[in-house]
N, C-alpha and C positions, 0 to 999 in steps of 0.2 A: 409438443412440448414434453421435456424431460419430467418424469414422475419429480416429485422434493425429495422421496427416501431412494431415488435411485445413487447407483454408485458408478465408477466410473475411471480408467488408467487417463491420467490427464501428464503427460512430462516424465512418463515412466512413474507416477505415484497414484496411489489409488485417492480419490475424491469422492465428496459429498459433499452434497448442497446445503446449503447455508437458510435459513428461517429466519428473516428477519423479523423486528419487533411489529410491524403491519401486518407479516403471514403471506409477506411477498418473498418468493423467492431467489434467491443470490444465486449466482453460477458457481464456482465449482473450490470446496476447500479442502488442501488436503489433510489426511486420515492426522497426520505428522503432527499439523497446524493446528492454533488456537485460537479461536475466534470467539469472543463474549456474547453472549443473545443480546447484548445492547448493541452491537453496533451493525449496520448498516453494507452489505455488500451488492452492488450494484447487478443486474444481471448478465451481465458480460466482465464482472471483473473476475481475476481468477486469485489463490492465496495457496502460496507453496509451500515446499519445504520445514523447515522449524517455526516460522513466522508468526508473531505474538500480537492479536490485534484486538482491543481492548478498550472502553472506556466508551465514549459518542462518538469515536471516528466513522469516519464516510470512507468506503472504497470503492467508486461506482465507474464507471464507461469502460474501457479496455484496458481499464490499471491490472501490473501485476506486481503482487508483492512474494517475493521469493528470502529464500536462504533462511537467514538470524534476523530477521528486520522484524522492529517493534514499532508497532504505529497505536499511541494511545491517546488519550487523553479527547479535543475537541478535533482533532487533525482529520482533514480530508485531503487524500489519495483520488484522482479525475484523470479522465480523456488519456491518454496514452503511458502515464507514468508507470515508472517501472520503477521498482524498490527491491536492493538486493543486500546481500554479506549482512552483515552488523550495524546496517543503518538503523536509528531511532529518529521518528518522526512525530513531535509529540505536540501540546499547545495549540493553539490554533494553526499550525504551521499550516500552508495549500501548497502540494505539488502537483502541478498538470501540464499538460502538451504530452510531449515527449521527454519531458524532463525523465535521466536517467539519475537513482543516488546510489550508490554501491562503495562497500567499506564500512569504516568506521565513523561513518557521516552522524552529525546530529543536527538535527533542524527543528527547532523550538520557539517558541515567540510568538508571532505576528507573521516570520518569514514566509515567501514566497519562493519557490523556484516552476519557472515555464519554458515554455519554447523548447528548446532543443536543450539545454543547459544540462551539462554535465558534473554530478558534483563526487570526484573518488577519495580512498585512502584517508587520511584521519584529518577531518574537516567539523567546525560547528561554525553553522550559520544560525544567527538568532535575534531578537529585537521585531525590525521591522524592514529588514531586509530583502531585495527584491531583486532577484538572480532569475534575467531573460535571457533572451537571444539564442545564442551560441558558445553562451560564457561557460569557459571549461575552469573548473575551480580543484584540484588536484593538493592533496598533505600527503 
């Protein structure tokens, strides 16, 4: 197992592990990124780039959250999601599977997006909306 104060080139950015509020260890955030001691990063997710994660959010299984994306408030990031550009993902919003968001996407509410679901370019889904499958959602 990786020391917690070890560090690490992860996507060409230098990383460090995340301490969660139990004193379980997170995989890998980069130097760049901000992560709050309150929230919760899973040990296999990773946090790139500029990426602002804040509040009681979850980001656990093989999520990766990259770029400008801001994930706050109650929001859980799962299982294969990828979060990139300028997305905000905020409220109880859950994105999991493979769901990709990338842009200027905002997702807040209740919303859901799974499966393969693609959401780009300048997009708010919100309420309690539930974006499966293969739905490619494109602004």
């Amino acid at each position: 197992m990786t020391h917690p104060n070890a560090t690490k080139l992860v996507q060409g950015q230098l990383c460090k592990r995340h301490i969660n509020l139990d004193d379980s260890v997170g995989r890998w955030v980069a130097q760049t990124a901000h992560v709050a001691p309150t929230v919760h990063i899973g040990s296999e997710a990773v946090v790139l780039g500029n990426a602002q994660i804040s509040g009681n959010a979850f980001v656990f299984g093989n999520a990766r959250i990259s770029g400008n994306a801001r994930i706050f408030g109650d929001a859980q990031i799962f299982d294969k999601a990828r979060i990139s550009g300028n997305a905000q993902i905020f409220d109880k919003a859950r994105i999991s599977g493979n769901a990709q968001i990338s842009g200027n996407v905002f997702v807040f509410g209740y919303a859901q997006i799974s499966d393969r679901a693609q959401i780009r370019g300048k997009v708010q889904i919100s309420g309690y909306a539930r974006i499966l499958g293969n739905a490619q959602i494109r602004g």
